[in-house]
C-alpha positions in Angstrom: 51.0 15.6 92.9 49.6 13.5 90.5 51.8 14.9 87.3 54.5 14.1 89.6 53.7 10.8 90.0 53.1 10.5 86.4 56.8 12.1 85.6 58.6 9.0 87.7 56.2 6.9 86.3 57.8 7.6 82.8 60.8 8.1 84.0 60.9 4.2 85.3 59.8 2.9 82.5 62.5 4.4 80.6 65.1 3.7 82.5 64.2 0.5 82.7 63.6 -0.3 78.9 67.2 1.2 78.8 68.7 -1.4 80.3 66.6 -4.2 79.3 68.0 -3.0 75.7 71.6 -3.4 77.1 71.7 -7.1 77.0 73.7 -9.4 79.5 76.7 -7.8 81.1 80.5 -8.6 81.0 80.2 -12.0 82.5 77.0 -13.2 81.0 78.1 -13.5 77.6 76.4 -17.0 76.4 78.5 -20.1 75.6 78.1 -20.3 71.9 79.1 -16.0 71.5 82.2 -17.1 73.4 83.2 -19.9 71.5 82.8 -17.4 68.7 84.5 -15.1 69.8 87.2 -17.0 70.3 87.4 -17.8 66.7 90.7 -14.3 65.4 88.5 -14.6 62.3 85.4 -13.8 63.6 87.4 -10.8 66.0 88.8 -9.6 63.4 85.3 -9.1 61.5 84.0 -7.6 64.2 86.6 -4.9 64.7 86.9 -4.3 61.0 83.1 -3.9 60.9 83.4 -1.6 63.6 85.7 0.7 62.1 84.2 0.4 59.1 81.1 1.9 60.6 82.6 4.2 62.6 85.1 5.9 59.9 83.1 5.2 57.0 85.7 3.2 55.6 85.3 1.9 51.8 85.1 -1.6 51.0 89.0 -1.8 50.2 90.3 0.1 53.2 87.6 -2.5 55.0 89.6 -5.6 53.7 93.0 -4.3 54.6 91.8 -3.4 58.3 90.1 -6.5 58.5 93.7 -8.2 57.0 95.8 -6.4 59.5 93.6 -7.0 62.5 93.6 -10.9 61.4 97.4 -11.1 61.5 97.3 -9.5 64.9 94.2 -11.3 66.2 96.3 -14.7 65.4 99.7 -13.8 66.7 97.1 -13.1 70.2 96.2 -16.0 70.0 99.5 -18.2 69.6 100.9 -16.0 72.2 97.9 -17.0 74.6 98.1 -20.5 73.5 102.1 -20.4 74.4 101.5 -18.9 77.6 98.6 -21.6 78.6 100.9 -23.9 78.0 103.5 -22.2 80.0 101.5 -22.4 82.8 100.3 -25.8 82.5 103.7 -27.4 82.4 104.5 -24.3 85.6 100.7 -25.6 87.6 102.9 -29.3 86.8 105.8 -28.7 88.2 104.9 -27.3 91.4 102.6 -30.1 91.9 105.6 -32.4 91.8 107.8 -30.0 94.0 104.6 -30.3 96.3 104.3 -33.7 96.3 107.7 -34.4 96.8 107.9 -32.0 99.8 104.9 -33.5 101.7 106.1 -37.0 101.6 109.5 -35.6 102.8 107.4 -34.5 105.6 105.5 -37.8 105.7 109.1 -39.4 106.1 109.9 -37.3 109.5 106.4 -37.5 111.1 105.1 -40.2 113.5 102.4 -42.3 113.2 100.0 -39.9 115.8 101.7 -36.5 113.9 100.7 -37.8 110.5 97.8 -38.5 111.9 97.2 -34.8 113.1 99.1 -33.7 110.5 96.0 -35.1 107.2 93.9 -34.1 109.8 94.8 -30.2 109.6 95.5 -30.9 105.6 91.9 -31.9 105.3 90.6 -29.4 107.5 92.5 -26.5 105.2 90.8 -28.1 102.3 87.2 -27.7 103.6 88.0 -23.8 104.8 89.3 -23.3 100.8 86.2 -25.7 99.2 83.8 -22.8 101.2 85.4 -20.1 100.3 85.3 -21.3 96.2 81.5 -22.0 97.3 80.9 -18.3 99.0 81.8 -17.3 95.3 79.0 -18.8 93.5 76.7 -19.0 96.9 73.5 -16.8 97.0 74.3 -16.3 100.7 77.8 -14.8 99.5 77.8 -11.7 101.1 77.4 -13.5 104.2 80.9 -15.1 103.8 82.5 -12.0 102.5 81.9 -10.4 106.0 83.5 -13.3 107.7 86.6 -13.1 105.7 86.7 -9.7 106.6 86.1 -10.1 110.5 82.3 -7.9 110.4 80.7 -10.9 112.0 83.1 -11.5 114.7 83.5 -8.2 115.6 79.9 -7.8 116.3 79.7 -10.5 118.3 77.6 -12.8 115.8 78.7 -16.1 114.7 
């Protein structure tokens, strides 16, 4: 019993220094690596150094990786660049086509409708303003079982 005991005993700690040695994961990367990263420059470095290590590649076939995987790192990044844009003046234009649709609505409503009407808007809002909170709540899982009915169909609310 007690070598047993000693074998998880070891085999816990291991495990666990394991993955203290993995670092953060995906998401966690810190503010100041992702800025860097953002840098083609710096990606390119890294993949050339990765090659590099991993092919044992000589100092000249280094700088012509690290030259090819520069030119494609910055086209990347002008394409992602163009297609930020692309969205922006998209996000922009539907906005208008929004705005322009609701006061066509505004136009038709009466005074007690419109009334009603912001009411419901506003009430929309709130459900979507918790739902961006469940994500970044503690008590998140609690939220994701609403969304999916598990409360209600237990009878709990």
């Amino acid at each position: 019993m007690k070598k047993l005991l000693i074998m998880i005993a070891i085999f816990s700690v291991g495990i666990i220094t394991a993955e203290a040695q993995r670092g953060p994961r995906g998401g966690e990367m810190s503010p100041e690596k992702r800025a860097e990263m953002r840098s083609p420059e710096k990606r390119a470095e890294m993949m050339a150094d990765r090659l590099a290590e991993k092919l044992a590649l000589s100092q000249d076939q280094k700088k012509e990786v690290y030259a090819i995987q520069l030119e494609s790192a910055r086209k990347n990044q002008a394409e992602m660049e163009a297609r930020r844009a692309e969205m922006k003046a998209k996000r922009a234009e539907m906005q208008a086509k929004h705005q322009e649709q609701q006061s066509k609505i505004e136009a038709v409503l009466t005074p007690e409708q419109l009334a009603t009407w912001k009411e419901l808007k506003d009430a929309d809002k709130e459900k979507r303003n918790n739902i961006r909170d469940a994500r970044t709540n503690p008590d998140r899982e609690k939220f994701q079982q609403r969304r999916r009915g598990g409360e209600r169909n237990r009878g709990n609310k």
